[in-house]
C-alpha positions, 0 to 999 in steps of 0.5 A: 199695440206697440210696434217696432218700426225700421221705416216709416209708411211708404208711398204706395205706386199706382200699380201694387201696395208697398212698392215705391220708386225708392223702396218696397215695404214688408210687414211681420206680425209675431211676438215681440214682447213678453214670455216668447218674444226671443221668437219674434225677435229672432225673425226680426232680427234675421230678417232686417240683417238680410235686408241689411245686406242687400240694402249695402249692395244698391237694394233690389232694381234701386229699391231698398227693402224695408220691414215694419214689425207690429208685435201680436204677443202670440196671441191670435186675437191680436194678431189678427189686429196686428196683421189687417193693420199691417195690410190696410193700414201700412200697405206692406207689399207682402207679410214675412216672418210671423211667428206660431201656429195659432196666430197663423191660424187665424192670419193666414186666411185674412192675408190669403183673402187679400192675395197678400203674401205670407212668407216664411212663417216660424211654424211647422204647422202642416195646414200652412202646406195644403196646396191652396195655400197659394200665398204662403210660402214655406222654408222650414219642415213640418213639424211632422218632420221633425216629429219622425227625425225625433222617433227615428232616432230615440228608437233606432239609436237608444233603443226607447220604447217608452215615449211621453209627450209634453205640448202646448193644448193648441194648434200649435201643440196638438200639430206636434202631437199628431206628428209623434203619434203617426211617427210611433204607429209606423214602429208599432209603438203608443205613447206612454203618457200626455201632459199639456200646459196653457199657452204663454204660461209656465204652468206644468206641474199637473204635466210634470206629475202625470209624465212622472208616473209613467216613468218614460224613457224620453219626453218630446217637447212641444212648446216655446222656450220658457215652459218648456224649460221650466219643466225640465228645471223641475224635473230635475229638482224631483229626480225626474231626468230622462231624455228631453227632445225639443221641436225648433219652434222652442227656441233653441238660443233662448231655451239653454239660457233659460237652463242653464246649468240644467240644459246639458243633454237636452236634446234639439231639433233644428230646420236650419244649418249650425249657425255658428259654422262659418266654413258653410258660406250661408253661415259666413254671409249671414254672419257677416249680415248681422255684424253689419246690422249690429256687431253686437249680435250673436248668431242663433237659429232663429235669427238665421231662419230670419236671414234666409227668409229675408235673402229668399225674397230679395232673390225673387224680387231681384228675378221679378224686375223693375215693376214688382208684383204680389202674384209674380212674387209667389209665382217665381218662389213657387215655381223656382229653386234658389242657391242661397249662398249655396244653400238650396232651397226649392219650392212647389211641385219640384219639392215635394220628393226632397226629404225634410232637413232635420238637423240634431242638437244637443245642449252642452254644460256650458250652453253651446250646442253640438250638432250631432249624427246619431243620438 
């Protein structure tokens, strides 16, 4: 497996894995290669700008952060290889980053077992909040979440009734699909049709067909970039153009280049702020983090998610003092509320009657992205 290295090994302290005198070690097993490796590589991203930036300002207590990333290609038996290497072999201190619902799965269980934490992961997934879920740690919504903001709006703003649902036949995709029914029972709605593809494939001309004939208003989408947008192309093609809705996870930056001229109006939901408005200090910071990585690199919603993960940890460690532990490290986010560049984020108990952030994007013809209100 090929794996994507910003450090080598550390020495491991007799005290806790993944915490030397100079450094302390994360891991991130996620898809880095292949049909959804903008996923991946957006965490990654993120996350090593984040690290990037602190490691300028002297590190956490006169530790450098460090990440070694170890590509599963979103596929859980892999990930399941990727994840105990990172553990047993590396002796990463905790895991941050991983990308999807099936891979997390299957991995969330190993690191639980092991007492290792599991940081912002790039799913909704609605198992990942169960209370004795102890080590892993959320910053995004549900997918559940994001699922009723979807409903809320094309009921309430254009006024659907008929609602169809194209997902990836997972975990992954069933998570979303639970959520869209629950959010259309609550109006006494159905959905109006179902198609499915098979994960990290573009086959969706059996979906493209059923959804067809049931002549919706509206398709949600739940699946990953390349999929997703190779149904809305042939959709089009056919003559088939309602109103595409698109969970976060797809991918926003990467599903309209896939579009291209085909992405206009295509609608996005988003967990995080616009990327792209510098006059929210969180944006600036991380903006200015990525250019300090690599002035090359443009802002995106993923690699922002990635920022905040990676800042999110920086700030606990940073309250944990000198000698750093796992259990200290959960406990601190788990029981605190931390003002990120003035973006809040809190955790445990004291987060529970916070609503969601769902934020709405829709793709313009040139492929940029306009937040919108309403729909």
């Amino acid at each position: 497996m090929t794996a994507f290295l910003t450090t080598s090994p550390l020495r491991v302290s007799a005290d806790e894995f993944g915490v030397s005198s100079d450094a302390i070690l994360f891991g991130q097993a996620a898809v880095l290669e292949g049909p959804s490796s903008a996923l991946g590589q957006g965490m990654r991203q993120g996350i090593r700008a984040a690290f990037t930036e602190i490691n300028a300002k002297g590190g956490v207590h006169g530790r450098k952060l460090k990440l070694i990333s170890r590509d599963d290609g979103y596929d859980p038996d892999r990930s399941i290889a990727e994840t105990i290497k990172l553990i047993d072999d590396d002796r990463v201190f905790a895991l941050i980053g991983a990308v999807g619902t099936p891979t997390a799965t299957v991995t969330v269980p190993i690191a639980a077992s092991r007492n290792v934490p599991f940081i912002g992961p790039f799913t909704g997934a609605d198992f990942l909040r169960a209370t004795e879920l102890h080590n892993v740690v959320n910053i995004r919504a549900s997918y559940g979440a994001e699922a009723e903001a979807w409903i809320k709006h094309l009921t309430e703003d254009l006024h659907f009734t008929r609602i169809a649902i194209f997902y990836q036949d997972d975990s992954f995709g069933r998570d979303g699909l639970a959520g869209v029914k629950r959010a259309l029972e609550r109006r006494g709605l159905e959905l109006t049709a179902e198609g499915t593809f098979e994960r990290n494939t573009k086959a969706v001309s059996s979906a493209l067909r059923t959804l067809k004939r049931a002549e919706p208003e509206a398709v949600v989408m739940v699946g990953t970039y390349k999929p997703c947008a190779e149904f809305i192309k042939l959709s089009h093609k056919s003559g088939f153009s309602p109103t595409f809705v698109n969970v976060s996870f797809v991918g926003a930056d990467a599903l309209a280049k896939e579009l291209g001229a085909d992405g206009a109006g295509v609608v996005v939901s988003q967990v995080v702020p616009f990327p792209w408005d510098a006059s929210v200090k969180v944006v600036a910071d991380y903006q200015a983090a990525q250019k300090l990585l690599d002035s090359s690199l443009e802002p995106g919603f993923v690699s922002l998610e990635g920022y905040l993960s990676g800042r999110l940890v920086a700030a606990a460690l940073e309250m944990s003092g000198p000698n750093p532990t796992r259990a200290d490290l959960l406990r601190l986010i788990n029981d605190g509320r931390f003002d990120i560049s003035g973006n809040i984020m809190t955790f445990g108990t004291a987060a529970y009657n916070i609503p969601a952030r769902i934020f709405l994007t829709v793709i313009q013809p040139d492929g940029s992205f306009k937040a919108v209100e309403r729909l």
